[in-house]
N, C-alpha and C positions, 0 to 999 in steps of 0.2 A: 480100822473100820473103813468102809468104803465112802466114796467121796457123797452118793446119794443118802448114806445115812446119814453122814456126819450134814449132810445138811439142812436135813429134815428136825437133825436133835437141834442144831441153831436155830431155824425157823422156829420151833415150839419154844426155845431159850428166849428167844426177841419178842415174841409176842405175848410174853406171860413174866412180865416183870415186876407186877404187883400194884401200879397207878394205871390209869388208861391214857395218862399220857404220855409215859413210859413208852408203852406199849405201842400208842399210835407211832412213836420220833423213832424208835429202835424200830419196832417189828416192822414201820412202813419203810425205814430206809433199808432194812434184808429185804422185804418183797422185791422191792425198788433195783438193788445193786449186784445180790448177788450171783447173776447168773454168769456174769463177767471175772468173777474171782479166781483166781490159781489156788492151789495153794496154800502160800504164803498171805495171801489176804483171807481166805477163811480162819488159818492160825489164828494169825493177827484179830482176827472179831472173835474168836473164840475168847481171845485173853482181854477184851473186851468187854466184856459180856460178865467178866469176875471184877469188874469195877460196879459201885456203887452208883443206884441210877441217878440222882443227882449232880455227881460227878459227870457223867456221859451228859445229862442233857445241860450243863454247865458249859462244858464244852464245845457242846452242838450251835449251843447259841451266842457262845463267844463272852459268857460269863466271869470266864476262868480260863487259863493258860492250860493248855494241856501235857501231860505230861512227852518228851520228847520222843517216848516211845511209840509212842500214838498219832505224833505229825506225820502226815503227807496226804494220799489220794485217799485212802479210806475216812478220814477223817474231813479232809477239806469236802468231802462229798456228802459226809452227815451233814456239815453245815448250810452245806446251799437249802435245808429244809425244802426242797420242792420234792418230794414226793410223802408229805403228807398232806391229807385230803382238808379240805377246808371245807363245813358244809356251807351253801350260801341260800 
């Protein structure tokens, strides 16, 4: 599949994860990240994406240990939470 669709299918995966807050932490950090991605960091969120959201926002917020496959930039970047919206 081509790299516009496959990223159109993640876009629609991240933002329809079944909570709204799911939605906001995932779907805002793909709006957010991935225009920057190869590759390998698409994969990489792809197999993401088949974790449990609990897990992922566990994770995100530094609840839980992540598991080793999922350490480094894609991950250290969910967690800076700055790109989702705060309303004020």
């Amino acid at each position: 599949m081509d790299r516009e669709t496959r990223l159109k299918r993640l876009r629609y995966r991240a933002w329809h994860r079944g909570t709204k807050e799911a939605d906001l932490l995932i779907g805002g950090f793909f709006d957010a990240a991935h225009m920057g991605w190869g590759d390998a960091e698409i994969a990489l969120f792809e197999q993401l994406l088949e974790e449990q959201d609990v897990d992922i926002m566990a994770w995100a917020i530094g609840t839980a240990p992540p598991p080793a496959r999922y350490r480094g930039p894609i991950l250290e970047a969910l967690k800076a939470l700055n790109y989702v919206p705060v309303a004020e």
